[in-house]
N, CA, C and O of each residue as an XYZ file, in Angstrom:
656
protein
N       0.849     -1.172      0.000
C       0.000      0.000      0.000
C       0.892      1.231      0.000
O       1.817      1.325      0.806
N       0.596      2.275     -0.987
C       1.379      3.164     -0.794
C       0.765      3.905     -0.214
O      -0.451      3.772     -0.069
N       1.896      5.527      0.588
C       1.812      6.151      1.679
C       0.629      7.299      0.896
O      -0.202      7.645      1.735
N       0.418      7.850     -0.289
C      -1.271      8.639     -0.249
C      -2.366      7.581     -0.492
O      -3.534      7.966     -0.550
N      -2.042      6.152     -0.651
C      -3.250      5.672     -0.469
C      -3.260      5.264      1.461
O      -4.213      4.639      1.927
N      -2.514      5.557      2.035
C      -2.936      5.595      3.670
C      -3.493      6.668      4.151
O      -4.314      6.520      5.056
N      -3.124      8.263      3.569
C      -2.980      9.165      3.698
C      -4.714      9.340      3.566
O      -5.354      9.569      4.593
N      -5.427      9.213      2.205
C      -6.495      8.744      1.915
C      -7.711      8.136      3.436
O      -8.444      8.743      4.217
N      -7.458      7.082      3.286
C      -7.525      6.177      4.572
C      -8.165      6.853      5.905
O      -9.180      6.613      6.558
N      -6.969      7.940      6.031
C      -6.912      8.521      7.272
C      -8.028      9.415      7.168
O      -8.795      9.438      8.130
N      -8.362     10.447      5.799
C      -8.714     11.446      6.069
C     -10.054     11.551      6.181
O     -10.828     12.369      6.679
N     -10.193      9.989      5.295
C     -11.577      9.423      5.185
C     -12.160      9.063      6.620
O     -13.350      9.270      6.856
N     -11.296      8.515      7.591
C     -11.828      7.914      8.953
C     -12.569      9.037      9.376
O     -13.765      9.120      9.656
N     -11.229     10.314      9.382
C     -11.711     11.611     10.653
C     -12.501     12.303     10.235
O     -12.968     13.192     10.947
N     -12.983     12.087      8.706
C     -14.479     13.089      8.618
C     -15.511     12.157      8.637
O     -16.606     12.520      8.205
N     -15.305     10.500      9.248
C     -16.753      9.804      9.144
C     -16.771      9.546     10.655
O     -15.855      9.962     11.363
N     -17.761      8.893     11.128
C     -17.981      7.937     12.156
C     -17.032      6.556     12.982
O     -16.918      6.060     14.103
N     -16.470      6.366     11.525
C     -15.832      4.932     11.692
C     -15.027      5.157     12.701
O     -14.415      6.225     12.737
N     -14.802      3.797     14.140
C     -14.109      4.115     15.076
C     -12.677      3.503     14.449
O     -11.687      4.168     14.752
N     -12.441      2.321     13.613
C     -11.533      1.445     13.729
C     -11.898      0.603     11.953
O     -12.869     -0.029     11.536
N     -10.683      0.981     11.369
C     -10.453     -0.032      9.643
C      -9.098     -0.400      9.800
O      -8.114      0.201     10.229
N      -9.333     -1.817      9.236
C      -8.026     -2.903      9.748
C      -7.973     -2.925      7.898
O      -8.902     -2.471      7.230
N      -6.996     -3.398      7.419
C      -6.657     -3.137      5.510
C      -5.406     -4.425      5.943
O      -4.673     -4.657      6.904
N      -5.692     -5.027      4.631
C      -4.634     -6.108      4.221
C      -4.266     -6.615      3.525
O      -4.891     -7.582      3.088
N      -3.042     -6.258      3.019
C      -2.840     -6.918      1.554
C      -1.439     -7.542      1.221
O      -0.402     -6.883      1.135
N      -1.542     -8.885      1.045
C      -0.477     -9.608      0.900
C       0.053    -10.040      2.479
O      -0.536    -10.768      3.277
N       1.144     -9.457      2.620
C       1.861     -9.319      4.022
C       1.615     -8.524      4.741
O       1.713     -8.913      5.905
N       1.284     -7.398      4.613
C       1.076     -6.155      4.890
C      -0.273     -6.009      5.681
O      -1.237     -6.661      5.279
N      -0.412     -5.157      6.833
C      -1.229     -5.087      7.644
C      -1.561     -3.906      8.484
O      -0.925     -3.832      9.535
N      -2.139     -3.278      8.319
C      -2.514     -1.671      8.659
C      -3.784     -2.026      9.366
O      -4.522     -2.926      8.965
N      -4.151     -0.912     10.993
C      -5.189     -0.890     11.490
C      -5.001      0.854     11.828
O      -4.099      1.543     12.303
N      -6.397      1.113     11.292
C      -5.848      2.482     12.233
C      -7.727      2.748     13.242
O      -8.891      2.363     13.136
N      -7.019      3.491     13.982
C      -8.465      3.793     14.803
C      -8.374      4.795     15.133
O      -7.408      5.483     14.804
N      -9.409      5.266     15.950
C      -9.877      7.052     16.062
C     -10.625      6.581     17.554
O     -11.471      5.836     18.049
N      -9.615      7.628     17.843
C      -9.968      7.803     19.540
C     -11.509      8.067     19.988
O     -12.395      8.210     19.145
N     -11.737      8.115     21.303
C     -12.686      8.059     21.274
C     -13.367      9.610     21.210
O     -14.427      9.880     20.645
N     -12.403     10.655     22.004
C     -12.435     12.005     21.820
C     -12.570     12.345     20.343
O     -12.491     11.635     19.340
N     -12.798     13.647     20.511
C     -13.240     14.050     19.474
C     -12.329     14.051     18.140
O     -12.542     13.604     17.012
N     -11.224     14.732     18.715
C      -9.973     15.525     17.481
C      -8.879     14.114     17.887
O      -7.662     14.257     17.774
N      -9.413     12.941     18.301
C      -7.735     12.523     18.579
C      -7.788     11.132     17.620
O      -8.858     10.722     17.172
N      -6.781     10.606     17.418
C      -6.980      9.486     16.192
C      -6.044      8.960     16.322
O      -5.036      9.656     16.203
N      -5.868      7.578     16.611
C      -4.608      6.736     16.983
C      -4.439      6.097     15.798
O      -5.359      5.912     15.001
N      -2.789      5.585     15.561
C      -2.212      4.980     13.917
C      -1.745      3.667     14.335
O      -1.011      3.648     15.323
N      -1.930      2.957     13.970
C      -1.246      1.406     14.476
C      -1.226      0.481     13.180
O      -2.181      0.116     12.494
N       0.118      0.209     13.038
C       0.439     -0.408     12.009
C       1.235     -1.790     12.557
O       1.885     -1.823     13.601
N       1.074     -2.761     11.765
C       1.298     -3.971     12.399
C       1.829     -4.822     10.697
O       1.249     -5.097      9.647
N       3.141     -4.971     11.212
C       4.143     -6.038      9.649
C       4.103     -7.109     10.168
O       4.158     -7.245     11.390
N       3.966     -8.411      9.057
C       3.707     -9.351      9.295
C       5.179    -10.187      9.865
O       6.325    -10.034      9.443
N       4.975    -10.569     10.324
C       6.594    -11.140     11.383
C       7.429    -11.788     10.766
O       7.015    -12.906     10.460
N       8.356    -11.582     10.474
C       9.433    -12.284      9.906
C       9.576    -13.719     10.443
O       8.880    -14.108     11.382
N      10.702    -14.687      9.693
C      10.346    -15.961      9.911
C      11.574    -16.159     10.962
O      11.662    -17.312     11.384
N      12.447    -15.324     11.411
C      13.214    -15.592     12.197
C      12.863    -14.664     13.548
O      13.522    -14.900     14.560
N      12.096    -13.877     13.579
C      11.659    -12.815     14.885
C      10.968    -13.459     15.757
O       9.951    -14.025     15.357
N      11.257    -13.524     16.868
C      10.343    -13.488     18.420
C       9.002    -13.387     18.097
O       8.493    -13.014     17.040
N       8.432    -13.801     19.232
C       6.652    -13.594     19.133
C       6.602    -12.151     19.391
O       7.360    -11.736     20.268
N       5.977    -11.461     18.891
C       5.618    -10.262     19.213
C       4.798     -9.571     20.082
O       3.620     -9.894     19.926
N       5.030     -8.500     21.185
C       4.077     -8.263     22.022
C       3.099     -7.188     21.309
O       3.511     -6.713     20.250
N       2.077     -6.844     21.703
C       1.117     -5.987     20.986
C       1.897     -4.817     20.628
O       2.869     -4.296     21.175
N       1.211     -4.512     19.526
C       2.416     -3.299     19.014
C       1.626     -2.109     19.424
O       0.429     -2.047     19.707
N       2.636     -1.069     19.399
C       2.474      0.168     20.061
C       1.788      1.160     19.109
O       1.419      0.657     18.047
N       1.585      2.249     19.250
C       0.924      3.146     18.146
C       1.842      3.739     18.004
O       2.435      4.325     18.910
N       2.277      3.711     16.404
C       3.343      3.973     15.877
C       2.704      5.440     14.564
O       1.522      5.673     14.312
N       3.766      6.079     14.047
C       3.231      7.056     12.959
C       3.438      6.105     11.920
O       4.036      5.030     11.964
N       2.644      6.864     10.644
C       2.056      6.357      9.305
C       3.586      5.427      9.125
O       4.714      5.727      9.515
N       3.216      4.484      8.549
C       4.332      3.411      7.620
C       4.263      4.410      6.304
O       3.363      4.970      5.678
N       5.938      4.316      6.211
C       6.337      5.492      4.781
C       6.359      4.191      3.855
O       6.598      3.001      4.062
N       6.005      4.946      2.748
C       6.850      3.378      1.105
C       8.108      3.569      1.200
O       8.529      4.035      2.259
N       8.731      3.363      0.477
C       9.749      3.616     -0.200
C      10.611      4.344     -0.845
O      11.695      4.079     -1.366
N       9.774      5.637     -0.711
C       9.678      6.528     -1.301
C      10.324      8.066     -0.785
O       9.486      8.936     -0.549
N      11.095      8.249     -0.690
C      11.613      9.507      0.541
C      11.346     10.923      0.073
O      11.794     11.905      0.664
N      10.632     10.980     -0.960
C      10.501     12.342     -2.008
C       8.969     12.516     -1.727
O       8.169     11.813     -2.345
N       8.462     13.615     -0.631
C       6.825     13.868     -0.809
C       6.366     14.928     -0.994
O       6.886     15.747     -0.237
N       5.511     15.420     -1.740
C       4.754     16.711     -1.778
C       4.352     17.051     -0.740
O       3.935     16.257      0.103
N       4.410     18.685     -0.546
C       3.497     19.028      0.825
C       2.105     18.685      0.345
O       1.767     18.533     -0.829
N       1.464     18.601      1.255
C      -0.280     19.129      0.681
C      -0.754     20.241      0.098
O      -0.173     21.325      0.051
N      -1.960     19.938     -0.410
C      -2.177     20.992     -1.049
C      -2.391     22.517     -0.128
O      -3.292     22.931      0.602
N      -0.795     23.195     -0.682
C      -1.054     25.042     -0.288
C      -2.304     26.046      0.005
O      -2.635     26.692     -0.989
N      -2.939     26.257      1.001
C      -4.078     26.932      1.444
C      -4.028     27.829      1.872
O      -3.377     27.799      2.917
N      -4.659     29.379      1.445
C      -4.291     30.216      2.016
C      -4.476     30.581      3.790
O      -5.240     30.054      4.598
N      -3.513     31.626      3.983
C      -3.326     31.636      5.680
C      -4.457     32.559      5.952
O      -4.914     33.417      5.197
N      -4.887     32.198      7.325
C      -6.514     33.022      7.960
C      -5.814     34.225      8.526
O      -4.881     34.189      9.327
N      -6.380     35.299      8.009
C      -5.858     36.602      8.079
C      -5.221     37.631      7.006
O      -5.377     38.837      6.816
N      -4.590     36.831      6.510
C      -4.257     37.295      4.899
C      -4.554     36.552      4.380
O      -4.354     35.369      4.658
N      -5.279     37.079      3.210
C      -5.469     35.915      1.861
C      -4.343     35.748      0.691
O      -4.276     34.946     -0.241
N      -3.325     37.009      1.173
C      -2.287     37.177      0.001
C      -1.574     35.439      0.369
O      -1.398     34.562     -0.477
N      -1.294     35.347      1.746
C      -0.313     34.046      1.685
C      -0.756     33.004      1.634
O      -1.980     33.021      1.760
N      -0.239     31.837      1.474
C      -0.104     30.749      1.233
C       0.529     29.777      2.294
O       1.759     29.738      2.317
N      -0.202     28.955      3.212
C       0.312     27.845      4.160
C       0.260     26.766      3.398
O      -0.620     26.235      2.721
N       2.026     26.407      3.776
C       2.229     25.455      3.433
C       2.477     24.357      4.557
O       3.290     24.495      5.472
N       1.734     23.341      4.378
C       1.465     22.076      5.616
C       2.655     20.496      6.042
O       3.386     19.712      5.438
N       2.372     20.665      6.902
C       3.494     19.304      6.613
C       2.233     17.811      6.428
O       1.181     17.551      7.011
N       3.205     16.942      5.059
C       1.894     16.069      5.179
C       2.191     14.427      5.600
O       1.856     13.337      5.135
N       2.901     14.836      6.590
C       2.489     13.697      7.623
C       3.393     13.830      9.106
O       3.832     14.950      9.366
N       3.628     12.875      9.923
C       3.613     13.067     11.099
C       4.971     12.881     11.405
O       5.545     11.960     10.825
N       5.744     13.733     12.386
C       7.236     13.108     12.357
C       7.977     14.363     12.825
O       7.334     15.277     13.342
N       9.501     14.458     12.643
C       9.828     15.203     13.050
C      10.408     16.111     12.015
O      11.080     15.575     11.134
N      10.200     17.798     11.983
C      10.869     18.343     11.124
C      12.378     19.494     11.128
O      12.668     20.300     12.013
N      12.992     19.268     10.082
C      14.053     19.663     10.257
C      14.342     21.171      9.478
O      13.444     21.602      8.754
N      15.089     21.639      9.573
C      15.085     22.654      8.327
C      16.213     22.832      7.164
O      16.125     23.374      6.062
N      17.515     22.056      7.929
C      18.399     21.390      6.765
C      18.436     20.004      7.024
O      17.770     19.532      7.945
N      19.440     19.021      6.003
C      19.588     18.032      6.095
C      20.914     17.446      6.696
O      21.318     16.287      6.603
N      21.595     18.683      7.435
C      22.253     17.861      8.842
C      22.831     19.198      9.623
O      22.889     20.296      9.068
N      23.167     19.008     10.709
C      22.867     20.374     12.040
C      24.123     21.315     11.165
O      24.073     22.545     11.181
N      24.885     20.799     10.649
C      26.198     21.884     10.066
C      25.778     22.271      8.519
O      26.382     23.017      7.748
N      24.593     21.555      8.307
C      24.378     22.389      6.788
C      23.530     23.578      6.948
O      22.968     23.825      8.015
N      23.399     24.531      5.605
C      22.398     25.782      5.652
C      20.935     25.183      5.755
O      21.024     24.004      5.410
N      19.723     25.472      6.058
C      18.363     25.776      5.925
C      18.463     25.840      4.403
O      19.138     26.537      3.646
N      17.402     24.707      4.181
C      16.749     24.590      3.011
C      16.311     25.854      2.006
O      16.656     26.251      0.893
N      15.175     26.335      3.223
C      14.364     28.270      3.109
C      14.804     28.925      4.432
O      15.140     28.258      5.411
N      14.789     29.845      4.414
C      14.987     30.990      4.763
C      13.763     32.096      4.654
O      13.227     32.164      3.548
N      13.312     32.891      5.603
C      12.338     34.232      5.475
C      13.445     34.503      4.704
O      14.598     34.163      4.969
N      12.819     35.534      3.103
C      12.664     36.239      2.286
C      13.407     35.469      1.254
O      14.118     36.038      0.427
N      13.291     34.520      1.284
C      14.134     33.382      0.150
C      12.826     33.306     -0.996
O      11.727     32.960     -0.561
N      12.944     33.564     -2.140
C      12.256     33.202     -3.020
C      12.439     31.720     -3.541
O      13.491     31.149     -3.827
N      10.909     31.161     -3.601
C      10.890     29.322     -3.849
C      10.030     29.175     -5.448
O       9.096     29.785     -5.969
N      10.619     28.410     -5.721
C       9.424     28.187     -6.977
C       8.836     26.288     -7.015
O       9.224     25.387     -6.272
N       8.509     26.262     -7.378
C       7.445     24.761     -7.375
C       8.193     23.805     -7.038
O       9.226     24.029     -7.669
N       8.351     22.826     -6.415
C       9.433     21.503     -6.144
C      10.695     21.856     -5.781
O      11.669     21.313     -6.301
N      10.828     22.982     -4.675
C      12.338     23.193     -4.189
C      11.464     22.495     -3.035
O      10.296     22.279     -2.712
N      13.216     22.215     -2.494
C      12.531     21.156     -1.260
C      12.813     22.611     -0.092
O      13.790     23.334     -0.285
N      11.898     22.870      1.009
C      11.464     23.727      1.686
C      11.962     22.280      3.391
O      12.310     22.942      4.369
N      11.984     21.167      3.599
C      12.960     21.136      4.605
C      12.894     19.726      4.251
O      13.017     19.318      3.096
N      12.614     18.682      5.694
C      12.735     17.531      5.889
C      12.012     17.092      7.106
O      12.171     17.608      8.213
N      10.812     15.629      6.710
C      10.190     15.355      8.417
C      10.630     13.899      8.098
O      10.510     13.291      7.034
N      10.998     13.618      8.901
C      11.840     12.101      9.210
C      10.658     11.493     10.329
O      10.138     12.106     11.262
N      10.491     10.457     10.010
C       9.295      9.942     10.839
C       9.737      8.284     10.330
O      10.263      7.993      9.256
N       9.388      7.420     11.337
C      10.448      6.411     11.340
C      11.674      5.953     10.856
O      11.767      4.803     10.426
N      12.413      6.547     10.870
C      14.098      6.891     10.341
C      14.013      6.875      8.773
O      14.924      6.557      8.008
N      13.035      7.185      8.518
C      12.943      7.636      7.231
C      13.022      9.239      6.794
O      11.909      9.753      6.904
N      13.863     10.004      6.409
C      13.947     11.512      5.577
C      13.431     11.707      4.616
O      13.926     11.275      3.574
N      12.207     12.450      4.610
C      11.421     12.708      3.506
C      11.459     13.987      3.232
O      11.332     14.753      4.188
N      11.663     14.630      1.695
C      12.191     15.621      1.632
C      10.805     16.546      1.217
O      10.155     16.151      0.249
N      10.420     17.591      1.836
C       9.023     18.221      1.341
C       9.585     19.523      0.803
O      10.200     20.494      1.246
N       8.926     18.958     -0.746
C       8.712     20.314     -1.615
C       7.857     20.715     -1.419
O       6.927     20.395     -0.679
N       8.125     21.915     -2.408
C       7.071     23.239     -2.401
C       6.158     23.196     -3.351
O       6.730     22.838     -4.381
N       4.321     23.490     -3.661
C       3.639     22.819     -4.837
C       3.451     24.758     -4.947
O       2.415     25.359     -5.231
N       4.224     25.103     -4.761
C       3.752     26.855     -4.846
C       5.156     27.623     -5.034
O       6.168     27.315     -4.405
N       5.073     28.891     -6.191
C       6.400     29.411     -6.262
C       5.628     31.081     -5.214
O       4.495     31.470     -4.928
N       7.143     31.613     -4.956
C       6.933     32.648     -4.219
C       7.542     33.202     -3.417
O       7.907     34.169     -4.085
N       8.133     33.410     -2.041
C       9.062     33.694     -1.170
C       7.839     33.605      0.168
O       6.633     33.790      0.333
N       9.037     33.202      0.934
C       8.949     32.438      2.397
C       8.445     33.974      3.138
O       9.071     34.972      2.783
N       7.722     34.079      3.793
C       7.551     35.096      4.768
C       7.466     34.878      6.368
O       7.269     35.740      7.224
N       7.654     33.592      6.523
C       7.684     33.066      8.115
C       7.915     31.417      7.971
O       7.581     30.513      7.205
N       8.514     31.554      8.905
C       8.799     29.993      9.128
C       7.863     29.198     10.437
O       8.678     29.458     11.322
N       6.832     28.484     11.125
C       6.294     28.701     11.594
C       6.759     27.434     12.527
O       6.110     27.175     13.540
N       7.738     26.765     12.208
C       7.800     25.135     13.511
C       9.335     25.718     13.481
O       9.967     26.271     12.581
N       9.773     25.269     15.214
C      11.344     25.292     15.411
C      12.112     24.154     14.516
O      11.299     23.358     14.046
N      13.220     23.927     14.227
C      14.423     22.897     13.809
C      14.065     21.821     14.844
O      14.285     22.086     16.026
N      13.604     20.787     14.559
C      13.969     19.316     15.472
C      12.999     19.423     16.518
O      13.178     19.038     17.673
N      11.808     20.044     15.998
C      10.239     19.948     16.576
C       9.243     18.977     16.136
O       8.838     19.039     14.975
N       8.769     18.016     16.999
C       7.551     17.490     16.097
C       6.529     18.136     15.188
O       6.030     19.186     15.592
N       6.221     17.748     14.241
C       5.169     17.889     13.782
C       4.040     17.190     13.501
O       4.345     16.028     13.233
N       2.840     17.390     13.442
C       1.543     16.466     12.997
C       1.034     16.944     11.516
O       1.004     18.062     11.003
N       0.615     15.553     10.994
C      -0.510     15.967      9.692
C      -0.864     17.201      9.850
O      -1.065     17.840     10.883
N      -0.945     17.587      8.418
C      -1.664     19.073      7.887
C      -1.104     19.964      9.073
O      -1.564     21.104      9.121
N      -0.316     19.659      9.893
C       0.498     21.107     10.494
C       0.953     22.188      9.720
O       1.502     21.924      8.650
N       0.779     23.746     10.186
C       1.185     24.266      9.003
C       2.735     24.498      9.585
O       3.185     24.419     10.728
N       3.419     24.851      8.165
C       5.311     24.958      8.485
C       5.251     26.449      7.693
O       5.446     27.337      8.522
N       5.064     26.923      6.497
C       5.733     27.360      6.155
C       4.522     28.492      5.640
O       3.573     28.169      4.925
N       4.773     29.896      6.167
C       3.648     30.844      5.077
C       4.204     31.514      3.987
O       5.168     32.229      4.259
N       3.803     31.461      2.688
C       4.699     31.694      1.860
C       3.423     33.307      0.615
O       2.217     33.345      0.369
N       4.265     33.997      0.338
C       3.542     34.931     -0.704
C       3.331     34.371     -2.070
O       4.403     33.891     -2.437
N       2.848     34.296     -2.546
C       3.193     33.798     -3.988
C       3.333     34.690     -5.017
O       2.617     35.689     -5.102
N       4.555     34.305     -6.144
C       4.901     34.633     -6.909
C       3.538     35.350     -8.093
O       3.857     35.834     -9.179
């Protein structure tokens, strides 16, 4: 299963009713559920056990299983509440974000850095995976809105940007 058909999945749960969808295909084994509160939604992903691994104790709630894939689009750019000139840009999925790709390199963006479509704008690493999030919007950065080596959640916003 790839990571926007989970992405999918998810967004579908938190605007319905459904408490709990278990998905399976092949080896592969995804449950996710939705708390019982209102805004809260638990991720639990469960791989099928290797033939040499221990019995497994119940697994923990873990963030989204990434593919293979370390290259993701942000979500789709929405403008920011208060100005309509800018543009929030979101992080689209859960993990931690960075703003370069190691503590001695420069920042990806920068306030007043002009971006145009698919520059990569930072990095959220979420199970030791580095996924690099471009930009689906050209324009220049006007705030940066999460610290360096802060969590982030789905559709968090990171970045408000003007557009070109």
């Amino acid at each position: 299963m790839e990571f926007k058909q989970i992405q999918e999945l998810i967004k579908a749960i938190n605007k319905s009713n459904i408490s709990e969808l278990s998905v399976e295909e092949g080896d592969f084994k995804i449950t996710i559920k939705q708390a019982q509160t209102i805004s809260e939604t638990q991720f639990v992903a469960v791989q099928a056990p290797m033939p040499q691994m221990l019995p497994q104790a119940t697994p923990a709630p873990v963030a989204l299983p990434q593919a293979a894939q370390p290259q993701v689009a942000a979500p789709a750019a929405t403008p920011a509440a208060g100005n309509d000139k800018l543009i929030t840009i979101k992080s689209p999925m859960i993990g931690t974000f960075y703003r370069s790709s190691a503590p001695d390199k420069p920042a990806f963006a920068n306030v007043g850095d002009d971006i145009k479509q698919g520059d990569v704008l930072c990095i959220v690493e979420a199970m030791k995976l580095f996924n690099e999030i471009e930009s689906e919007v050209s324009g220049k950065i006007v705030k940066v809105l999460v610290d360096d080596a802060s969590p982030v959640e789905y559709d968090q916003p990171l970045f408000l940007v003007e557009p070109a």
